[in-house]
C-alpha positions as CSV (number, residue, x, y, z in Angstrom):
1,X,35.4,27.4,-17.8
2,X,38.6,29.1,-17.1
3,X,40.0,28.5,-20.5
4,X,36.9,30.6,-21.9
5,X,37.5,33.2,-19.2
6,X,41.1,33.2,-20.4
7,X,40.1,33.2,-24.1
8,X,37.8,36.1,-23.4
9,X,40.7,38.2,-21.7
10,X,42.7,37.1,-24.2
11,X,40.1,38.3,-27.2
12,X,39.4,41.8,-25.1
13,X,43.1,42.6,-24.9
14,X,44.0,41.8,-29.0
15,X,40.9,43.7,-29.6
16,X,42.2,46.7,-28.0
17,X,45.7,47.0,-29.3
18,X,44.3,46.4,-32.9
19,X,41.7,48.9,-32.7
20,X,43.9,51.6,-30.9
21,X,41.3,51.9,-28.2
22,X,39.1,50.1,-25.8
23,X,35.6,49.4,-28.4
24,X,32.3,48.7,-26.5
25,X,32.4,44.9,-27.6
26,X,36.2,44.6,-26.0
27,X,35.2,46.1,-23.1
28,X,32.4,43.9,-22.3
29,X,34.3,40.7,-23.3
30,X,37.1,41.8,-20.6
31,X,34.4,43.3,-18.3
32,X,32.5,39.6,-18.4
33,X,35.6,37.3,-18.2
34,X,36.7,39.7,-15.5
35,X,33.0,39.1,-13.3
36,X,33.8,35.0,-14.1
37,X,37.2,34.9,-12.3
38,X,36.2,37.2,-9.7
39,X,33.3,34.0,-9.4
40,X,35.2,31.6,-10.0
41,X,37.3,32.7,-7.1
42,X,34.6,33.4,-4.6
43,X,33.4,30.0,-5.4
44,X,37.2,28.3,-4.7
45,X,37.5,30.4,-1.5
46,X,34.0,29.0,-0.5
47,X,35.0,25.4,-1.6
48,X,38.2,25.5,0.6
49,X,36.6,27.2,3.3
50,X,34.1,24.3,3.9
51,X,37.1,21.9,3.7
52,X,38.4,23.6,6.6
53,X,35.0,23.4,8.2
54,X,34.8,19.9,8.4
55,X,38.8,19.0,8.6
56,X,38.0,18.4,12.7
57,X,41.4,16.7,13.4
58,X,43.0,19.4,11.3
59,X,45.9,17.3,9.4
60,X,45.0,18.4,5.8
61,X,42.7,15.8,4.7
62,X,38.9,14.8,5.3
63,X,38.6,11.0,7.0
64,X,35.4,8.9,6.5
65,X,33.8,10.5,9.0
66,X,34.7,14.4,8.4
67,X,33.4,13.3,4.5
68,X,30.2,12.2,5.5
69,X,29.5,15.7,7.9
70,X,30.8,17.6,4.8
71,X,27.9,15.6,2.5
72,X,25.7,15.5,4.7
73,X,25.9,19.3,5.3
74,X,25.2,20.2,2.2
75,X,21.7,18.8,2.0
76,X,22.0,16.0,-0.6
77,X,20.1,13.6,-0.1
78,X,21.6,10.0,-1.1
79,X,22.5,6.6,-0.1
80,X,25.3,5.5,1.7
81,X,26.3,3.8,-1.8
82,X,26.3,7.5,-3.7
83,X,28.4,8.7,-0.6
84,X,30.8,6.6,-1.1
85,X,31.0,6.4,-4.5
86,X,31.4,9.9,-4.4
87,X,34.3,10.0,-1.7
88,X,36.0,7.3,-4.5
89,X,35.2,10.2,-7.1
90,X,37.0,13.1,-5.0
91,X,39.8,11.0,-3.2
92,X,43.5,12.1,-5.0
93,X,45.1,8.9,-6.3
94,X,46.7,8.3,-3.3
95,X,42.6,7.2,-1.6
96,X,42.9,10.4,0.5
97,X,40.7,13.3,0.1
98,X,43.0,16.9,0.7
99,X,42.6,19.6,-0.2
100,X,43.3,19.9,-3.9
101,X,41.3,17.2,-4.6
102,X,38.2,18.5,-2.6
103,X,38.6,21.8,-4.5
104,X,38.6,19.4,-8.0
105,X,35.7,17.4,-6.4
106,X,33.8,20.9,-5.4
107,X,33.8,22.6,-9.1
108,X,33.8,19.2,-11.2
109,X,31.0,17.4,-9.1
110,X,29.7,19.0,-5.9
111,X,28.7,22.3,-7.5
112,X,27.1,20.7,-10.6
113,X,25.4,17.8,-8.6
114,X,23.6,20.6,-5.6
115,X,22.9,22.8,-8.8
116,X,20.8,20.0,-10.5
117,X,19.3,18.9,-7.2
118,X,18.3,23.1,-6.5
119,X,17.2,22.9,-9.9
120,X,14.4,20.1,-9.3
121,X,13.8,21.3,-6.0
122,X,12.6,24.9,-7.7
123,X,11.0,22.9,-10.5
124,X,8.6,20.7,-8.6
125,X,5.7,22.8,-7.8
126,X,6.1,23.2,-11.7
127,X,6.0,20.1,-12.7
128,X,2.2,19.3,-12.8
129,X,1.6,22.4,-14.8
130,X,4.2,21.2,-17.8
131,X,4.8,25.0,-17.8
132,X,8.5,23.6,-20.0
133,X,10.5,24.9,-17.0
134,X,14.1,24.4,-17.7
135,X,17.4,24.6,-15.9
């Protein structure tokens, strides 16, 4: 995702000094990759704000028990399997979950995994009508 907000900056910026002047479609294309960083970093600040949250003992890094308030919080519903086999999917090589890997965990899992699971949740009352509600 950020290399195609990069791209797009990128493409909006060439576009300009080629054409002497900011054109309609540059402007857009820098206007758009602009909106997705300014997301992209609402969405980080968010992600490291809930690692915060839940860091109780405060030393930089969520333990077993800090990981499964964290989870839980955010609504999933899962085993205790899948919350552990996601802890093994956001733990840092070294088996400890900080704060750069939470973030990694956050955009590569967490906020694809709750989207899917909002997703189903809004599709439900659907689902008997076979409207072809999609996500």
């Amino acid at each position: 995702m950020l290399i195609e907000i990069t791209r797009a900056l990128a493409v909006a910026t060439l576009s300009e000094g080629k054409s002497g002047g900011v054109g309609s479609a540059s402007a857009a294309a820098r206007s758009s990759a602009q909106s997705e960083l300014a997301e992209r970093d609402r969405q980080t600040r968010a992600i490291q704000s809930r690692f915060n949250e839940f860091d109780a003992d405060s030393d930089g890094q969520l333990n077993e028990s800090e990981w499964i308030a964290a989870i839980a919080d955010t609504g999933l519903i899962i085993s205790k399997l899948e919350l552990l086999s996601l802890r093994e999917a956001a733990a840092s090589s070294d088996g400890r979950v900080d704060l750069q890997s939470w973030t990694k965990f956050g955009f590569e899992t967490l906020i694809p995994l709750l989207s899917r699971e909002v997703c189903f949740w809004l599709a439900l009352p659907l689902l008997p009508l076979q409207t072809g509600f999609k996500c």
